[in-house]
C-alpha positions in Angstrom: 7.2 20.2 7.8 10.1 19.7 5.6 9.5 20.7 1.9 11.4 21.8 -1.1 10.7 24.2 -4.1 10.3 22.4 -7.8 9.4 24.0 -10.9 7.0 21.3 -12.7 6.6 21.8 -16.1 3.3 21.6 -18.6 1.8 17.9 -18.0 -0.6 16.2 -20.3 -3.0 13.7 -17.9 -5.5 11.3 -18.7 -8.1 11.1 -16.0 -11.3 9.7 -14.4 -13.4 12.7 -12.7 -15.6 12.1 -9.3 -17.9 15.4 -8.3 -19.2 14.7 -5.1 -18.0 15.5 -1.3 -14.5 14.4 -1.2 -13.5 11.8 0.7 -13.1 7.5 0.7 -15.2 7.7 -2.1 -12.0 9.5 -4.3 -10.2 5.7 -3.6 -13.0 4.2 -6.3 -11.7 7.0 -8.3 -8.3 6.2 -8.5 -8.9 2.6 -8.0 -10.4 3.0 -12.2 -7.8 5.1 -13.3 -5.1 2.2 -12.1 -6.8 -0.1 -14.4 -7.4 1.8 -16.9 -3.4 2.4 -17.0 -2.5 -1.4 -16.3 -4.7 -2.7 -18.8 -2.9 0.1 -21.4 0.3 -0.8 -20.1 1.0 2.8 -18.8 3.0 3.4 -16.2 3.5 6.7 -14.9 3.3 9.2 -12.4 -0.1 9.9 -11.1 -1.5 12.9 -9.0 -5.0 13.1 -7.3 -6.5 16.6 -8.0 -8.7 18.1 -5.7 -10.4 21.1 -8.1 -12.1 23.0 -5.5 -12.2 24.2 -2.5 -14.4 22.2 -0.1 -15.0 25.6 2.4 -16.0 28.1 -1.0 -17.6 25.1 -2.7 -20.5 23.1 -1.9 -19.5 19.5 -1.2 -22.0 18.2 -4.3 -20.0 20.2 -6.6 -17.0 19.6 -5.3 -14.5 18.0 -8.5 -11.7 15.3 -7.8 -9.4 14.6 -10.7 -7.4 11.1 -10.7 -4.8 11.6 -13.5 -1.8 9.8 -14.9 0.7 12.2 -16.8 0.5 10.7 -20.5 3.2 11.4 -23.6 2.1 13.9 -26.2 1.6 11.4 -28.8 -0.3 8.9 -26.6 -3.6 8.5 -28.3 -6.7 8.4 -25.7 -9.4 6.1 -26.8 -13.3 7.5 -25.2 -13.1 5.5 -21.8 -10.9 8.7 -20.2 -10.9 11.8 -20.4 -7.6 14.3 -21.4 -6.6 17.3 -19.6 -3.4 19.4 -19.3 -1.9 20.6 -15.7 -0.8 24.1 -15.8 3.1 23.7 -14.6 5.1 26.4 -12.2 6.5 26.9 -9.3 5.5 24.6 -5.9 6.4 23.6 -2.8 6.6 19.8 -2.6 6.2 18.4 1.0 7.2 14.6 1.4 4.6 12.8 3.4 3.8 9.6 4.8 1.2 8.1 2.6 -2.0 7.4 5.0 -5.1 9.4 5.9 -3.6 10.9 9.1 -1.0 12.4 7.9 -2.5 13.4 4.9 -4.8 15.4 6.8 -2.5 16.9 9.3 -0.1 18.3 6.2 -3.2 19.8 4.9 -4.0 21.4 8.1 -0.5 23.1 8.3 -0.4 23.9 4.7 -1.1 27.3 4.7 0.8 27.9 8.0 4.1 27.0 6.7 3.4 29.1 3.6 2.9 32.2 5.3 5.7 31.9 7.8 8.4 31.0 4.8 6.5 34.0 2.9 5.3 32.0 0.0 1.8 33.1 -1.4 -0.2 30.3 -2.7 -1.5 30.7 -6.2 -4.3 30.1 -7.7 -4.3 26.9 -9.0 -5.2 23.0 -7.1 -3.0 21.8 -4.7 -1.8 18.5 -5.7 -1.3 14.9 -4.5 1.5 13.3 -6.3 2.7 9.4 -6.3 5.4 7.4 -8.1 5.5 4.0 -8.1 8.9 4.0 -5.9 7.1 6.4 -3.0 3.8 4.3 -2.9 6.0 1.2 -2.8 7.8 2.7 0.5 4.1 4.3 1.5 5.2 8.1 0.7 3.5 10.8 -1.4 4.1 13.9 -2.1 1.7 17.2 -1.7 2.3 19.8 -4.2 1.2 23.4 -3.4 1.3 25.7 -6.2 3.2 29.1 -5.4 3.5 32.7 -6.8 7.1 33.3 -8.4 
């Protein structure tokens, strides 16, 4: 897996929330957020969150975030809620955007950490797409990292 190390920086997000297992049902998720942002005129990057871990976590309290990174003076109305991502340092690995290869890089995740010596910290790994990368069907995973 190829990756590259980015310092991202304090985000604020608007989102739409989904606690249940994760899975198909997060595409409804982000599905709302979409429209939420077209019919705003927003256009922006957006990450999918996954909050918890689905092997320390049961699967009915598991929390998936769909977010799109707002301006500071962007006013929210009550249809979506507002949040902040913690920025530092991550390892960004380029990906082909469909299930199977989304799984697979999360399977050797924590393999390639360990064998470049990174320690993952303790904040949600994250799914990150920009309009250019979905157009050409890439995303990006972003693994938060101790500095």
């Amino acid at each position: 897996m190829n990756f590259k190390v980015e310092t991202l920086p304090n985000y604020r997000l608007a989102y739409v929330r989904r606690v249940g297992p994760y899975g198909s049902a997060n595409i409804e998720v982000m599905e709302k957020l979409k429209k939420w942002a077209r019919d705003k005129n927003l256009s922006s990057i957006i990450l999918a969150i996954q909050q918890d871990n689905p092997e320390t976590t049961l699967p009915e309290n598991c929390r998936f975030d769909a977010c799109i990174m707002i301006s500071e003076d962007y006013q929210i109305d009550d249809s979506i809620s507002e949040g902040e991502l913690a920025g530092g340092k991550y390892l960004i690995y380029e990906i082909k955007h469909t299930a199977q290869d989304i799984q697979k890089a999360y399977a050797n995740i924590f393999t390639v950490l360990q064998s470049n010596g990174y320690q993952i910290d303790n904040k949600p790994i994250l799914e990150r797409y920009t309009e250019e990368m979905v157009n050409n069907h890439y995303c990006e995973i972003c693994v938060p990292i101790k500095a």
